[in-house]
C-alpha positions, 0 to 999 in steps of 0.5 A: 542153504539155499531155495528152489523156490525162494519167492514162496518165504514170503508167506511167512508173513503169515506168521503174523495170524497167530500172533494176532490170535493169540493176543486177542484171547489175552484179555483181562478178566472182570472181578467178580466178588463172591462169597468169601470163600478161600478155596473158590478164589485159589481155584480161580487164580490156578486155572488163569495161570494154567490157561496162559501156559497152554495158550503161549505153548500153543502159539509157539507149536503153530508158529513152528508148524506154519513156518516148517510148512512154509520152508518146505514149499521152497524146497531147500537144499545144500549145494553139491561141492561139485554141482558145477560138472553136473553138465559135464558130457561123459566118455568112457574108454575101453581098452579091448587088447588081448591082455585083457584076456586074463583072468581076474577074481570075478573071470576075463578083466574085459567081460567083467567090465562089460558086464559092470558097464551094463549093470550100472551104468544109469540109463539117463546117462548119455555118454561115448565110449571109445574102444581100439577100435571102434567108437559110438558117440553120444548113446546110452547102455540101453542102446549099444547093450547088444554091441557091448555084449558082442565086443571082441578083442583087438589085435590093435594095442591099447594107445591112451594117447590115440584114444584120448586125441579122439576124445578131444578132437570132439568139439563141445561147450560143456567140459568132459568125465572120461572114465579110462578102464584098462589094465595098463599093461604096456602102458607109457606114463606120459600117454595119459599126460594128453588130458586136458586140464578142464577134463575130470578124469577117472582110472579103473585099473583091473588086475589080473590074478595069474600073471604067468603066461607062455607066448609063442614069439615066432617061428623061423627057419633053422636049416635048410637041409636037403629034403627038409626044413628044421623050423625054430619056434621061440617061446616065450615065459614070463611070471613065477612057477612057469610049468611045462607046456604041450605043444603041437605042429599041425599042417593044414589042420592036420597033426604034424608033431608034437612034444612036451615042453619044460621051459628053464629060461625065460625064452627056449627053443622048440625044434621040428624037422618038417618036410620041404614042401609047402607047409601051411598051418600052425603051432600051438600050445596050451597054458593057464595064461593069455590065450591069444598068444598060444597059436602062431600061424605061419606058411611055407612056400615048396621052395622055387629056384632063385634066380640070380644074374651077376653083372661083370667081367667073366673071370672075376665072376667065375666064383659066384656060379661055385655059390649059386649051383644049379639045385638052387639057383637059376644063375647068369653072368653077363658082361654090361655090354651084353645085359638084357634089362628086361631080364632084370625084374625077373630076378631075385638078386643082381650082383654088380661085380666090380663094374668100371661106371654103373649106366643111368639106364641100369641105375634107373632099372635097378631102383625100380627093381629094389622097390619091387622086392629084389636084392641088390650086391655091390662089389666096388671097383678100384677104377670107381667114380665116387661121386657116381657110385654115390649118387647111385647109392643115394637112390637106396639110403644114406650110405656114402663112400669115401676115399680109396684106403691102400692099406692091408687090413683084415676082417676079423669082427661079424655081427652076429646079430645081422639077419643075414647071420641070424641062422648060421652059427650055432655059437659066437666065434672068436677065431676063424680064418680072417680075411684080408684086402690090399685096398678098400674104400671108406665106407659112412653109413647110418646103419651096423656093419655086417662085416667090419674091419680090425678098425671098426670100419665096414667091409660090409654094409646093408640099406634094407627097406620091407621088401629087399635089401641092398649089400655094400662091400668097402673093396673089390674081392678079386683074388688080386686083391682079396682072399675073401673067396678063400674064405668060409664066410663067402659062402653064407654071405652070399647065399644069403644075400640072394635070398629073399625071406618072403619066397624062401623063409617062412610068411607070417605078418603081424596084424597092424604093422603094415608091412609091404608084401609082394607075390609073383603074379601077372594081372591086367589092368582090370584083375585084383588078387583077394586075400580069403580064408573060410571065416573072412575075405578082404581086398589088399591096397595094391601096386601093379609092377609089371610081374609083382603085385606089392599089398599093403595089408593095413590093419587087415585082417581082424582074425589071425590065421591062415590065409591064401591070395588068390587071382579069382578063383586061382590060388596064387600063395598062402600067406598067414597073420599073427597078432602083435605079442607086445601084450603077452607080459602081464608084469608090464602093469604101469599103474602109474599112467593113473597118477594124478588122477582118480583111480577108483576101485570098479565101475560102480563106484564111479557112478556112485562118486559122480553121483553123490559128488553132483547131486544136490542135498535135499532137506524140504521132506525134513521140514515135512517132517518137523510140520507133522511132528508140530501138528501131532504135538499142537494135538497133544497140548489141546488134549493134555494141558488144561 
């Protein structure tokens, strides 16, 4: 036990008083003789003992009230078990990700938790609260009840170890309660290892009650056909009992198709056939689950020519134009000797077919050419220099070519998973008219082959960046030396390797990635292009290249939806955004991110816990109470006791 006011117990020397009293009434009596009366002298000597009684239990009473007194003027008290954290500064982490939109007993995991935070967070706490996204230092509920009423979610997942970086890049003298509120879906275990030993750490974990949920994944482009697109929309499900699901195609807000949905798998497939003309809108459907996750936006540009120059000798061209056919491409072939660089960056790809040496100056244009956005294919020639064809390609990835293999080998394995065959074959096939070469050099790279030998050595090879691609072949493909343009493959080989997704595929970038986007536009110095749809309006990072401009979208913009670039007031291209679906799993619940921590039923508690774990015990109202219960019992022995 100790005192608040220790230097008031020296009063209790006052103790002494009625002990002094009371010794001073304990004198002797004089003796008195009387008639010999026997009844007067034991009526005598009964009243002196009842006399004496009474005055020692009036002496104790007063000593016990006087000191209770006493005591309770110093204000004792026990010391809390953790009353050293009582100075401790307090954060509170929130996750606001889209999965926090599910439904829990008491309505949405995130508003409940704001609701709890408003009703019963003490308004003397001072704390921070830190969200994915937005942050406010050292406040109280009173003031950032309005901001918290108005919290929206993030498209940004919930990273523990980010948020916790934040908390303890906060330079303090005091140690830190940090109260981490998140459904850990998704959630990594080793995040929360980025506590600080000194940091006195509580988990509340909300749990969603329904943790069905439908997603739709993406949407892509199936066929190509001559007057319209077969679009591929995949869906996701994940939990017990997945019901059927209705689900709607609207273009420019306006009903396309629609049909319902019974999904056998975990994932399906919705096919539409739509129009091919510019295509700018949505799918959604409609579940019981997440909601964030029920609409996917994407645009579709009115397809354009695609313009492909191969560079090379005419005759061993000649089976490129039978390819790249005038409904489709703007295709040319021209001899090195008669090549117009300035030509080079209005292409989408550029063939090098068999050239004898590469010329610095076309080495130099076709990097610049590449980081613009525009594929490059390389057929090797026999007569190559190695050490110059690697240099070249050295500008583009860590791919190396060997030595010449003089061997007749035949591709007989495609890698079905290669976006450049992602949408070719309806089914892995086993036996197809394999190709062969005479010849062939070895080919290192970091990345999967595209088409690979008998022996697992590449005949074709990718270096991809986020705007283009650039396509090696281990051989030449002449005639003399190969009957790969007898092939079936050639044709969707290279069909695709002159396609570039964001001019002929369907647009639709996740919020967050950061993925480069580039758009034909011709601006001066002066001009910006704007990305703007009816709720929102923001202003990309980007690179002028000559004919292109290259956006970098950060974590614009905050809403998903359909968007459109413009030049002013000119529309340039529709673009749409979507939100991450890493969330869109509620059965990725990861509880033990709060092992070794406090995990604690709901927010109340918390507070509760803080507050009875740090606050002191006071006993001095029990000494008030034994004051008066001494006083009402002195009262009674003056009444009662004779």
């Amino acid at each position: 036990m100790q005192f608040k006011h220790p230097e008031i117990l020296y009063f209790l020397f006052l103790l002494v008083i009625p002990i002094l009293v009371h010794l001073f009434q304990l004198r002797r009596f004089k003796k008195e003789y009387f008639t010999n009366v026997q009844f007067l002298k034991e009526l005598s000597i009964q009243t002196r003992k009842s006399s004496t009684i009474k005055k020692w239990l009036l002496l104790f009473t007063r000593l016990l009230l006087l000191a209770c007194l006493i005591l309770a003027f110093a204000q004792p008290f026990f010391t809390a078990k953790e009353s050293r954290k009582a100075t401790n500064e307090m954060y509170i982490i929130l996750d606001n990700s889209y999965s926090m939109q599910a439904k829990g007993k008491k309505g949405e995991l995130l508003k409940r938790a704001v609701q709890d935070l408003l009703e019963h967070t003490p308004e003397a706490q001072n704390f921070s609260l830190i969200t994915n996204t937005e942050t406010y230092w050292n406040t109280d509920i009173k003031s950032i009840q309005k901001d918290l009423q108005d919290l929206k979610y993030s498209a940004t997942p919930f990273r523990l170890d980010n948020l916790i970086a934040k908390v303890n890049a906060r330079k303090s003298a005091f140690n830190k309660d940090i109260i981490v509120i998140t459904d850990a879906v998704g959630q990594d275990a080793k995040e929360s290892k980025s506590f600080k030993k000194e940091d006195n750490v509580y988990f509340v974990l909300p749990e969603a009650e329904q943790k069905t949920n439908v997603s739709i994944d993406s949407v892509y482009l199936q066929q190509n056909l001559d007057s319209f697109y077969e679009i591929a929309i995949k869906l996701s499900a994940n939990g017990d009992e997945i019901p059927s699901v209705p689900i709607a195609l609207y273009n420019q807000n306006k009903l396309t198709a629609k049909t319902v949905v019974k999904l056998n798998n975990n994932a399906q497939l919705v096919k539409f056939t739509i129009p091919k003309e510019d295509f700018h809108g949505y799918v959604a459907i409609t579940d019981k689950g997440l909601d964030y996750d029920n609409t996917y936006y994407f645009s579709i540009s009115k397809p354009s020519k695609t313009n492909v120059k191969s560079i090379g000798e005419t005759e061993k061209s000649n089976f490129l134009s039978r390819i790249y056919t005038a409904d489709e491409f703007n295709y040319s072939n021209f001899p090195i000797a008669n090549l117009d660089y300035n030509s080079i960056e209005k292409q989408d790809a550029i063939v090098l077919n068999e050239l004898k040496a590469i010329p610095q100056a076309l080495q130099t244009t076709l990097k610049s050419f590449v980081n613009k956005g525009g594929n490059v294919i390389v057929i090797p020639a026999e007569e190559n220099n190695l050490s110059d064809l690697n240099s070249f390609l050295s500008n583009f990835g860590a791919v190396q070519v060997k030595g010449m293999d003089k061997s007749d080998k035949k591709v007989t394995q495609i890698n079905f998973n290669h976006p450049l065959f992602s949408n070719v074959f309806e089914k892995k096939v086993d036996n197809f008219q394999y190709p062969s070469t005479n010849t062939a050099f070895q080919i290192n790279s970091n990345t999967p082959s595209i088409l690979s030998y008998e022996d697992q050595s590449a005949f074709l090879t990718s270096i991809s960046n986020p705007l283009s691609s650039v396509y090696i072949f281990a051989a030449p493909i002449n005639k003399t030396n190969s009957n790969f343009q007898n092939s079936p493959l050639i044709v969707p080989t290279f069909y695709n390797m002159a396609q570039n997704s964001q001019k002929t595929g369907v647009n639709a970038l996740i919020i967050g990635e950061d993925q480069p986007f580039v758009v034909d536009a011709l601006l001066s110095k002066d001009e910006i292009l704007t990305v703007k749809n009816s709720k929102e309006s923001f202003i990309p990072v980007q690179q002028l290249m000559n004919t292109k401009v290259k956006m970098t979208f950060n974590e614009n913009p905050s809403e998903a939806g359909n968007f459109g670039i413009f030049n002013e007031a000119d529309s340039v291209q529709n673009i749409s955004f979507n939100y991450t679906r890493t969330e869109s799993n509620l059965n990725l619940t990861n509880s033990e991110i709060a092992n070794g921590f406090k995990e604690i039923e709901d927010i109340e508690t918390v507070f509760n816990v803080i507050q009875t774990d740090r606050t002191d015990t006071q006993i001095w109202k029990w000494f008030v109470m034994l004051t008066l219960l001494f006083l009402a019992l002195e009262l009674l022995i003056q009444k009662f006791v004779k």
